[in-house]
DRENSE-702595 format. One line per field, with one value per residue (C-alpha): x, y, z; residue number from 1. Coordinates in pm, 1 decimal, always signed. Example, Ala and Ser with C-alpha at 12.3 -4.5 7.8 and 13.67 -1.06 7.14 Angstrom:
# DRENSE-702595
u <- (+1230.0 +1367.0)
v <- (-450.0 -106.0)
w <- (+780.0 +714.0)
num <- (1 2)
# end
This chain:
# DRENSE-702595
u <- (-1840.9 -1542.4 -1467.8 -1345.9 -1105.0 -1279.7 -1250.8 -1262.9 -1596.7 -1682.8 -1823.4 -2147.7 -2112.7 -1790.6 -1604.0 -1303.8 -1179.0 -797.3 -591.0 -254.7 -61.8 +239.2 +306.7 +435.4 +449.9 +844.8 +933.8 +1136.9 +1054.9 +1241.8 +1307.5 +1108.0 +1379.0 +1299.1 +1044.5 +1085.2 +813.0 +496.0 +135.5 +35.1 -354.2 -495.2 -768.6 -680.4 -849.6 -1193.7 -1348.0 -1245.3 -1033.5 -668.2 -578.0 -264.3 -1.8 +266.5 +260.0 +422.8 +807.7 +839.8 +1113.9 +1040.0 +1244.0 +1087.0 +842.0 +724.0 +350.8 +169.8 -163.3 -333.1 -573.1 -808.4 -1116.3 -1075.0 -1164.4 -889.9 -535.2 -272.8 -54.3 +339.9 +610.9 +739.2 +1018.1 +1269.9 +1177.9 +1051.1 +659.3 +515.5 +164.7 -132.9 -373.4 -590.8 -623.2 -880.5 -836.1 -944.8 -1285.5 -1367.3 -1267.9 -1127.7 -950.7 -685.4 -294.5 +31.5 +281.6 +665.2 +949.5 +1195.9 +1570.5 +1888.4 +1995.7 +1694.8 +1833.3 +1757.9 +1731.3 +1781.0 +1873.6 +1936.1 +1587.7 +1453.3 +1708.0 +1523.0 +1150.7 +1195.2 +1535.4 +1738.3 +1594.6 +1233.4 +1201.5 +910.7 +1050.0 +989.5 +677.6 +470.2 +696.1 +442.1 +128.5 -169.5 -302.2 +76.4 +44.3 -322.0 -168.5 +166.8 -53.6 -206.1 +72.4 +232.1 -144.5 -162.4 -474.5 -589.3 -315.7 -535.5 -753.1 -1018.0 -834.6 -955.8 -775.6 -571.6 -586.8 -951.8 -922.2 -714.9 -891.1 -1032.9 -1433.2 -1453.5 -1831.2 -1677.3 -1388.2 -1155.2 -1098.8 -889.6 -666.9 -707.3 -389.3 -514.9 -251.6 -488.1 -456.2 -758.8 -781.6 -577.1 -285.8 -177.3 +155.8 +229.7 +138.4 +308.2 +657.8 +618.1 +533.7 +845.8 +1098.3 +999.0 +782.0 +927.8 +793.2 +481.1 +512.1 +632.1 +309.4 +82.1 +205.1 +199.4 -193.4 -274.0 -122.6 -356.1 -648.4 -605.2 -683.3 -626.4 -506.0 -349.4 -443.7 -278.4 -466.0 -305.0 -468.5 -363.2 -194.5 +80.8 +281.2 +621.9 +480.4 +294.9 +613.4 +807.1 +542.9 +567.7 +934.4 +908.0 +657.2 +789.6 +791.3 +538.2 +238.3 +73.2 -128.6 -44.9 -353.1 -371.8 -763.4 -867.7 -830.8 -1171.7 -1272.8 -1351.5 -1162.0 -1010.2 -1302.7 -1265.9 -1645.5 -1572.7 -1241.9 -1471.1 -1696.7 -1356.3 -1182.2 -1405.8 -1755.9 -1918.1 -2120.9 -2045.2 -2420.3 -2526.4 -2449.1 -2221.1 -1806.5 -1605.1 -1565.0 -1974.7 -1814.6 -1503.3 -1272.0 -1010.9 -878.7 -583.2 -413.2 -22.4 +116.0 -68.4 +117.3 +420.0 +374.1 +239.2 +551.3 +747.6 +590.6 +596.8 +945.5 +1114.1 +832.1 +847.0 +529.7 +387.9 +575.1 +642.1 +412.3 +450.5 +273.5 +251.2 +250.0 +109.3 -107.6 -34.4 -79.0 +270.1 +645.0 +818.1 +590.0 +732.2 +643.8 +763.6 +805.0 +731.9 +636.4 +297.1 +210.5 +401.8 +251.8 +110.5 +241.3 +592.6 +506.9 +407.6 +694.6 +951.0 +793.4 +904.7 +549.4 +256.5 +246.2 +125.5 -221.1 -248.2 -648.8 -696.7 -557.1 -681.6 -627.9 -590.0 -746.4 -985.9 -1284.5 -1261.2 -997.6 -1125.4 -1018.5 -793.8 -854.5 -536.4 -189.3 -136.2 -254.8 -84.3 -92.6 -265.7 -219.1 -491.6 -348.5 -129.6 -182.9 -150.7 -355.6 -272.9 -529.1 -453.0 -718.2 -790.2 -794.9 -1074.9 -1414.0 -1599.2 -1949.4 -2268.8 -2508.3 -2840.0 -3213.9 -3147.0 -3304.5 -3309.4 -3120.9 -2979.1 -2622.8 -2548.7 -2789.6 -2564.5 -2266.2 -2291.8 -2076.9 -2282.6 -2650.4 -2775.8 -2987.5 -2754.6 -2993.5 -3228.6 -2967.0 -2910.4 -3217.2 -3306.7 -2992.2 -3098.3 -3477.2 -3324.3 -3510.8 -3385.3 -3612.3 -3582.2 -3185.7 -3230.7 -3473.1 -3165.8 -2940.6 -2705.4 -2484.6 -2429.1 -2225.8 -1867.3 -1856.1 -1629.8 -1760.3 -1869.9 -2207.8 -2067.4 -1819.5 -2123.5 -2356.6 -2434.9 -2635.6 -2292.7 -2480.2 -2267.4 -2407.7 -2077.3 -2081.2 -2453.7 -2458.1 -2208.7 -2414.8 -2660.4 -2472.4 -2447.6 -2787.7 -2903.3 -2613.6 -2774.5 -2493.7)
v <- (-1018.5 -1107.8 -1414.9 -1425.1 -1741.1 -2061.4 -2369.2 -2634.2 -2761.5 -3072.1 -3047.1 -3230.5 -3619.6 -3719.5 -4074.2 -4257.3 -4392.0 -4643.5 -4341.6 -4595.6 -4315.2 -4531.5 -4641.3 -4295.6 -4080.0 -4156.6 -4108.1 -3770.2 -3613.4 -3667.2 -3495.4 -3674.6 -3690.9 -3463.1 -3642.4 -3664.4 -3475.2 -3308.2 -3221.3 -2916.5 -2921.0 -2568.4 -2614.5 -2775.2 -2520.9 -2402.2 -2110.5 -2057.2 -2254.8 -2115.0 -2001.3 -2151.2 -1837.5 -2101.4 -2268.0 -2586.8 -2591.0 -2238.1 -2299.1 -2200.7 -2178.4 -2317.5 -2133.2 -1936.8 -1885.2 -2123.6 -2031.9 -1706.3 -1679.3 -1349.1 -1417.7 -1337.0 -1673.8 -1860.0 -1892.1 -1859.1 -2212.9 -2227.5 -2454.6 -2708.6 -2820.7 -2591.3 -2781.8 -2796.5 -2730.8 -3021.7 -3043.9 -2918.0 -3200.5 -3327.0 -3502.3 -3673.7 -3601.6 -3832.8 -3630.7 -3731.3 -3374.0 -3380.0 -3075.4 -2931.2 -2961.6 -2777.3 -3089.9 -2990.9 -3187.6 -3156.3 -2999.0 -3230.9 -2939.3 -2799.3 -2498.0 -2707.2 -3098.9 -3299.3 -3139.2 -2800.4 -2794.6 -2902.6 -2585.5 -2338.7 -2459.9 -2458.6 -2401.5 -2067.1 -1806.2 -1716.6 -1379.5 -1367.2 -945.0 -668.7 -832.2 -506.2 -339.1 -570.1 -409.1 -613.3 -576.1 -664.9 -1016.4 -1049.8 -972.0 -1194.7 -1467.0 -1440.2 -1447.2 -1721.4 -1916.6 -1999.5 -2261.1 -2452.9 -2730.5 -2919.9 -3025.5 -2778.8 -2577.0 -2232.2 -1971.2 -1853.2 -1445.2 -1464.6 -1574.1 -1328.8 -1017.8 -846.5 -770.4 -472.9 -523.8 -886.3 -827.9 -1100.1 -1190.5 -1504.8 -1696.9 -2077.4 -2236.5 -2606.8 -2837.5 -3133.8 -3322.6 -3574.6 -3843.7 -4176.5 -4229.3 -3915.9 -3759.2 -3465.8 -3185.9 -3377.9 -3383.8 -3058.5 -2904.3 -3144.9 -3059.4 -2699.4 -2532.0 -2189.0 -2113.0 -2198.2 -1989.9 -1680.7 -1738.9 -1729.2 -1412.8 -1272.0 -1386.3 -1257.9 -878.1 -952.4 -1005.0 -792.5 -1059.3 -1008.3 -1391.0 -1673.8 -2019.9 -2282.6 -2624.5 -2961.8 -3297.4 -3452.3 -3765.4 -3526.7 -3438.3 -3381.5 -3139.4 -2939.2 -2917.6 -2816.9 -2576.4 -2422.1 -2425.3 -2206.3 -1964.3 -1887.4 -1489.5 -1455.1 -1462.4 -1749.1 -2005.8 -2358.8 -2528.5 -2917.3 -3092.5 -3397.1 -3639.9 -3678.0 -3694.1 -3471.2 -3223.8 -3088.2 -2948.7 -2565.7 -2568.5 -2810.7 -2654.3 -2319.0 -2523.3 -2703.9 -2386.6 -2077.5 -2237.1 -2097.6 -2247.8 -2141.6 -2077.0 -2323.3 -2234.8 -1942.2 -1914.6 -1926.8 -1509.6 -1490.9 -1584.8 -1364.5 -1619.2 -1738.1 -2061.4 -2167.8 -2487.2 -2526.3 -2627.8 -2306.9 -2082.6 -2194.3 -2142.3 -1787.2 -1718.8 -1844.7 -1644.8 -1296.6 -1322.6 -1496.7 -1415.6 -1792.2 -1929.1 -2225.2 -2516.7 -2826.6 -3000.3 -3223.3 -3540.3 -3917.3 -4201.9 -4432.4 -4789.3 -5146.3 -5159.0 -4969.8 -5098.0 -4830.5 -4521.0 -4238.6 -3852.0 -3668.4 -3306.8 -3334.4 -3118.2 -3039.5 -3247.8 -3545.4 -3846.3 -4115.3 -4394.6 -4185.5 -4117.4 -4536.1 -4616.9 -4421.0 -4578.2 -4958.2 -4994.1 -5135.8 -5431.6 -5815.2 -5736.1 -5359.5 -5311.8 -5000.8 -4652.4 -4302.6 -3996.6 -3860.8 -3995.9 -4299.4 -4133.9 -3820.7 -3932.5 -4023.4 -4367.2 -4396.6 -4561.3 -4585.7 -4414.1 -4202.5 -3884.4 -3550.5 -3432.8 -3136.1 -2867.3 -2969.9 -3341.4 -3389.6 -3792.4 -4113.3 -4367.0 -4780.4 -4996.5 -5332.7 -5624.5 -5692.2 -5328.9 -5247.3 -5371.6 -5597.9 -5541.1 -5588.1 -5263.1 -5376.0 -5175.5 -4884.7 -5029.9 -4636.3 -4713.8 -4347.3 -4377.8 -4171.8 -3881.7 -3917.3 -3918.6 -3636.9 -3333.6 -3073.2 -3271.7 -3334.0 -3608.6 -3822.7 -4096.8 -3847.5 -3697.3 -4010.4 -4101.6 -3778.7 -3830.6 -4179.2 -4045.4 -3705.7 -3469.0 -3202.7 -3017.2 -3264.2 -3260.5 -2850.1 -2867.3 -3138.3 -2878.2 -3110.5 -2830.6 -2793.9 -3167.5 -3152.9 -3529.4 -3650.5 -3981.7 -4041.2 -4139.9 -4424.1 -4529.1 -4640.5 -4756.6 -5078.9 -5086.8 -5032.2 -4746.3 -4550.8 -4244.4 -3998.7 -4092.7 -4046.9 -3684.4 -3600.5 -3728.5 -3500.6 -3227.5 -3192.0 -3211.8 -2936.8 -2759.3 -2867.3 -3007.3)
w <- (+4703.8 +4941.4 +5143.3 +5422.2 +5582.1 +5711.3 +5766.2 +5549.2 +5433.5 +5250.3 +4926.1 +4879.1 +4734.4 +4576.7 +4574.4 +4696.3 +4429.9 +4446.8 +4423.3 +4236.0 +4220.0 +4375.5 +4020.0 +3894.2 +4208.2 +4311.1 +3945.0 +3847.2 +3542.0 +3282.6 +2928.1 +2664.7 +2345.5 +2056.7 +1834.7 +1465.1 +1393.4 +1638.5 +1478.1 +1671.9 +1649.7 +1604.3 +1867.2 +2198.1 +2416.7 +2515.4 +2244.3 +1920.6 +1699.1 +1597.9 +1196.7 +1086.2 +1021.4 +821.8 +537.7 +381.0 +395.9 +616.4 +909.3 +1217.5 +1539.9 +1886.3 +2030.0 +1668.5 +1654.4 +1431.2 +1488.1 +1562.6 +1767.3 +1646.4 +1968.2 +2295.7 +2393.8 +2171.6 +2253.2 +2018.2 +1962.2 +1873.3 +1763.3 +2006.9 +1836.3 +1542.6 +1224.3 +889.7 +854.7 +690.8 +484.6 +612.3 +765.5 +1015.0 +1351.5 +1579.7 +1934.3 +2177.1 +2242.7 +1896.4 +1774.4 +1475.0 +1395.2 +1163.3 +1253.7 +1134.2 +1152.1 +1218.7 +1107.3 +1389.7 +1301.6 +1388.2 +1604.9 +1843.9 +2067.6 +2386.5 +2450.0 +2799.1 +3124.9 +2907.6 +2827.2 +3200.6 +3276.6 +3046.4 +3147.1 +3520.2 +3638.1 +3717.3 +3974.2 +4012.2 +4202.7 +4429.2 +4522.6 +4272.9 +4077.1 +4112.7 +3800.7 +3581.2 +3550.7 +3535.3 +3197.5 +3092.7 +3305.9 +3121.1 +2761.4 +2880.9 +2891.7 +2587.0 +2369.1 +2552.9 +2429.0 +2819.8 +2866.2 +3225.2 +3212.8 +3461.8 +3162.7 +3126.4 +2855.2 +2983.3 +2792.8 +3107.9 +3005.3 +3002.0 +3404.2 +3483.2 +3294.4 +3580.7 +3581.9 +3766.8 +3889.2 +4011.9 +4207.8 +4339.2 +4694.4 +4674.3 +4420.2 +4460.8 +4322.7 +4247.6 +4290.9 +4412.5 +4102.9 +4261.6 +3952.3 +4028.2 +3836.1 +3746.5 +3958.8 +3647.7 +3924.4 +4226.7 +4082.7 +3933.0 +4297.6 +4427.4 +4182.9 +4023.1 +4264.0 +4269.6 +3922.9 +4054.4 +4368.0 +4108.6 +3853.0 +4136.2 +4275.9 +3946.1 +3890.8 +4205.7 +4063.6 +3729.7 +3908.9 +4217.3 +4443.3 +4850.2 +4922.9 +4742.4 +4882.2 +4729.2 +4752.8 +4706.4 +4882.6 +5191.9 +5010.0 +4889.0 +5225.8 +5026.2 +4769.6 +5048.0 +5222.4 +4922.2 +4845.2 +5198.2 +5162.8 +4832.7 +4964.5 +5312.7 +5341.4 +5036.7 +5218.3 +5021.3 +5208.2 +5144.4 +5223.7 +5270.0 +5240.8 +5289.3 +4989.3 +4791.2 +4447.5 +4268.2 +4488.8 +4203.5 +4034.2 +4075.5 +4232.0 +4463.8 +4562.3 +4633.5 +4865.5 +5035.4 +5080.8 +5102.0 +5212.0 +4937.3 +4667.0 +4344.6 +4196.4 +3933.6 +3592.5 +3739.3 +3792.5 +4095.1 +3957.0 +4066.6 +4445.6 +4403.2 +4353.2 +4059.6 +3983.5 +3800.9 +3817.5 +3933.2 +3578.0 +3455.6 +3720.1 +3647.1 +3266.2 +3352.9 +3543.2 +3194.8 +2990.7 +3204.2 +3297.9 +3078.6 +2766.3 +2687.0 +2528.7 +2639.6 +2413.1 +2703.6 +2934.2 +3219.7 +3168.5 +3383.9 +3210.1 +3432.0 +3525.4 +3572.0 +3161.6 +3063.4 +3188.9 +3290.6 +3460.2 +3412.7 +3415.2 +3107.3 +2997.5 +2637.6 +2362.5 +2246.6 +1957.0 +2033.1 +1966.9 +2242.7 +2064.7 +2126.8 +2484.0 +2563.3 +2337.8 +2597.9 +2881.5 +2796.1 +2563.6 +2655.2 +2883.9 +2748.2 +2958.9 +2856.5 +2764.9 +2723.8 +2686.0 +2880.1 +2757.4 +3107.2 +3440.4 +3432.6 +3560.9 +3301.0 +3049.9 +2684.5 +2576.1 +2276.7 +1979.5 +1859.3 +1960.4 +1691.7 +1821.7 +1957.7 +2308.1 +2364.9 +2599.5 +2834.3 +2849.9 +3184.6 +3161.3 +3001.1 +3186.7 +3054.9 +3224.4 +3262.0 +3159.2 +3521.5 +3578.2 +3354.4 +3487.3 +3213.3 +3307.4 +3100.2 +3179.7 +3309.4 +3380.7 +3620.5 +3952.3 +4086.6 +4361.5 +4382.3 +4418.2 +4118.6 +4302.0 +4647.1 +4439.1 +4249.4 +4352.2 +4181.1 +4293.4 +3970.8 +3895.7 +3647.1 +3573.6 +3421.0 +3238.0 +3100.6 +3038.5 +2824.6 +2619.8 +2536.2 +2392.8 +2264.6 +2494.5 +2457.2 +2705.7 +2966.1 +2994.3 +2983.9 +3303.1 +3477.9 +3424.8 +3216.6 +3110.1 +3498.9 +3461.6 +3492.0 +3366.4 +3663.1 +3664.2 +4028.4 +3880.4 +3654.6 +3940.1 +4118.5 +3929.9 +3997.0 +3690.2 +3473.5 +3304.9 +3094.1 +3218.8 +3169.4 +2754.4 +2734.2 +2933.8 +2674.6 +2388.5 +2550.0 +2595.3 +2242.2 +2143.3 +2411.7 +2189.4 +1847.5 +1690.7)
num <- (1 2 3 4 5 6 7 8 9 10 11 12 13 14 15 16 17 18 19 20 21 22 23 24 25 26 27 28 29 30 31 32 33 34 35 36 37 38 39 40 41 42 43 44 45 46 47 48 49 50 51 52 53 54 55 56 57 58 59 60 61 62 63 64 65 66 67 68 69 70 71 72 73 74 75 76 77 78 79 80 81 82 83 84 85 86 87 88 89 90 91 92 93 94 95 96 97 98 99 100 101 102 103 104 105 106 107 108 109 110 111 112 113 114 115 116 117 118 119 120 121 122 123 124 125 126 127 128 129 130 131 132 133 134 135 136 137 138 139 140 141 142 143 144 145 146 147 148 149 150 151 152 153 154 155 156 157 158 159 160 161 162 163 164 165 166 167 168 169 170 171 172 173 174 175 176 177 178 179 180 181 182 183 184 185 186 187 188 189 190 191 192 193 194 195 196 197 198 199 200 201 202 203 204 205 206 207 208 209 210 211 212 213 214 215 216 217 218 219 220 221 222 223 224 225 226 227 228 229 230 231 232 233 234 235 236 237 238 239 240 241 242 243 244 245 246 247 248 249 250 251 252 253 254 255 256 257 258 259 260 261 262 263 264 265 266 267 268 269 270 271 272 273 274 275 276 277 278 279 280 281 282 283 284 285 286 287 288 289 290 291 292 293 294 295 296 297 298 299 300 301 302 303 304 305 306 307 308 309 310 311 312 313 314 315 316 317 318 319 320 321 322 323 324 325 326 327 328 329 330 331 332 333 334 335 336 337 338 339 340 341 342 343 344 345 346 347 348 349 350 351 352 353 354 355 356 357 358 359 360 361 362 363 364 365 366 367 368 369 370 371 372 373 374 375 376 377 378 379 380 381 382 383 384 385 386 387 388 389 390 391 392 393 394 395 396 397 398 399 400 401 402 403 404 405 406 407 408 409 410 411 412 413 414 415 416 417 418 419 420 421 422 423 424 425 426 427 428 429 430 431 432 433 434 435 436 437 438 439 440 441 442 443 444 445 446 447 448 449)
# end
């Protein structure tokens, strides 16, 4: 199926959430220092879990593979820092995953620190001429190695997107760069300060999946990165495409409605409309690890709220800890309540700081005690506002509802698998229903675990 250009649409329900992005959006990134030691979990993507490949006391350089990935939905993990590997043990994510780790203990020298290491992520030249000498099944298998996931949070292995389906063929690359949850500025400074990798990984997706158009989509409260996009991509052909500011905007669905006026069907993929998404940090790792065969190591990440001192946005390594990551930012404020991994509306709170970034993580979120709404929940008086509100039009107060009797059947016939737990519904709730944690309760039941 192919799409052709229109106009841009609105997506069904959605929110306006404060967007507080002032806090962290002036900020340039900065070089995190070389931790001590990282704890690289071995599953921080959607699909199946890594194997570690290293054992106790092995040295390994930066960027060495330390987990295999054998399924084609995995992706493979590596060293973010040149160390010692440590004993073999085990993490809890802030999803309440817990899941095995290698832990490295960093080297005094590391081949790249500071400004040398911004240099080597994101500097130098990034040709936008003379892509076509890489095939695309070289891109695809690029990607793979590199353990590419969606760095917009979803944790999509990356060279399962861009492995073309020859009975689905793609019409149009949407480059999401609207990074719609308050707070976080990771993809703003990385389309202000680095955007030609990002203009080179999107060219080179478009080869992998043999797509006619690139649109790339950012939200209309980010003039400067729009125009540094546009500056990057003159002569390339790539449409920079500004929409109007609305959460969740960046949800690839709703960026098919925004963009291409076309629903993707429920349960389907924006592949069942001819369409691929991948986020801006993920192009600009793809463009890494094709041209200069670097896996994916470093990620850009905001620290942000009215909780921590200094806001800041930080390329650090995977596996870092948060308590390293607040620590560099000035710690947490005298009034700091509570801690997000990632946005507020679909960030997991922490329960303490001691855990590793992931892959999928581009935020730290400090909320402030007058920031976080202390609200007893109450009878839902069906108002509907959680029905108006949802993007996808589900029914969330059903959801909820079946998680909280366990039927099974009845969150099935809601379509709660459909839920891409963005947290409109919560956000107005006048009820203070916790309706995101129970659809994920429920989630896993439908699943049987």
């Amino acid at each position: 199926m192919t799409i052709s250009g229109v106009r841009e649409a609105r997506f069904p329900g959605g929110v306006h959430p404060p967007e507080r992005k002032i806090l962290a959006a002036d900020a340039p990134i900065e070089v995190l220092p070389t931790p001590d030691a990282v704890r690289i979990p071995l599953w921080q993507h959607l699909g199946a879990p890594c194997e570690p490949v290293v054992k106790p006391r092995t040295e390994v350089a930066l960027g060495d593979v330390v987990g295999d990935a054998k399924a084609f939905v995995s992706a493979p993990v590596h060293a973010s820092v040149a160390g010692s590997v440590g004993r073999a043990s085990v993490a809890t994510l802030p999803n309440g995953r817990h899941v095995p780790v290698v832990t490295i203990q960093a080297a005094a020298e590391q081949p790249w620190t500071g400004d040398a290491l911004w240099e080597e992520t994101f500097g130098g030249e990034w040709p936008t001429d003379g892509l076509d000498r890489y095939e695309a099944q070289e891109i695809v298998e690029a990607a793979r190695r590199a353990g590419l996931v969606g760095l917009g949070g979803a944790a999509f292995p990356t060279h399962v997107k861009l492995t073309r389906n020859e009975k689905k063929p793609i019409d149009r690359l949407l480059v999401n760069g609207c990074e719609c949850e308050p707070y976080l500025t990771a993809d703003h400074r990385l389309m202000l300060e680095a955007p030609e990798p990002v203009i080179a990984g999107a060219l080179l997706a478009q080869r992998a999946t043999g797509a006619r158009q690139i649109t790339i989509c950012v939200e209309d409260n980010k003039p400067q990165a729009i125009e540094s996009l546009r500056a990057a991509a003159a002569g390339t052909g790539i449409e920079i495409r500004a929409l109007k500011t609305k959460y969740p905007q960046g949800g690839e669905k709703q960026l098919a409605v925004a963009v291409l006026g076309v629903e993707v069907p429920t349960g389907g993929l924006p592949l069942d409309i001819g369409a691929v998404v991948i986020n801006v940090g993920t192009a600009a790792a793809l463009a890494r690890a094709v041209i200069r065969g670097a896996p994916l190591t470093h990620r850009i990440v905001a620290v942000s709220g009215a909780g921590i001192h200094q806001p800041k946005n930080l390329l650090a390594p995977i596996g870092v800890s948060y308590r390293e990551l607040v620590d560099f930012c000035g710690g947490l404020a005298s009034d700091a309540a509570r801690v997000v991994a990632g946005g507020p509306m679909m960030g997991f709170t922490l329960g303490g700081l001691d855990v590793p970034l992931t892959k999928g993580t581009s935020g730290v979120t400090v909320l402030s005690r007058r920031e976080v709404r202390k609200a007893s929940e109450t009878a839902c008086v069906r108002c509907g506002r959680c029905v108006d509100a949802c993007p996808l039009r589900l029914v969330p107060t059903r959801l909820g509802l079946a998680s909280r009797v366990g039927d099974a059947e009845l969150a099935k016939r809601y379509h709660i698998s459909a839920c891409i737990e963005c947290g409109c519904c919560a956000y107005v709730c006048p009820a203070s229903i916790p309706l995101v944690q129970l659809i994920r309760v429920g989630k896993l039941m439908v699943q049987g675990k």
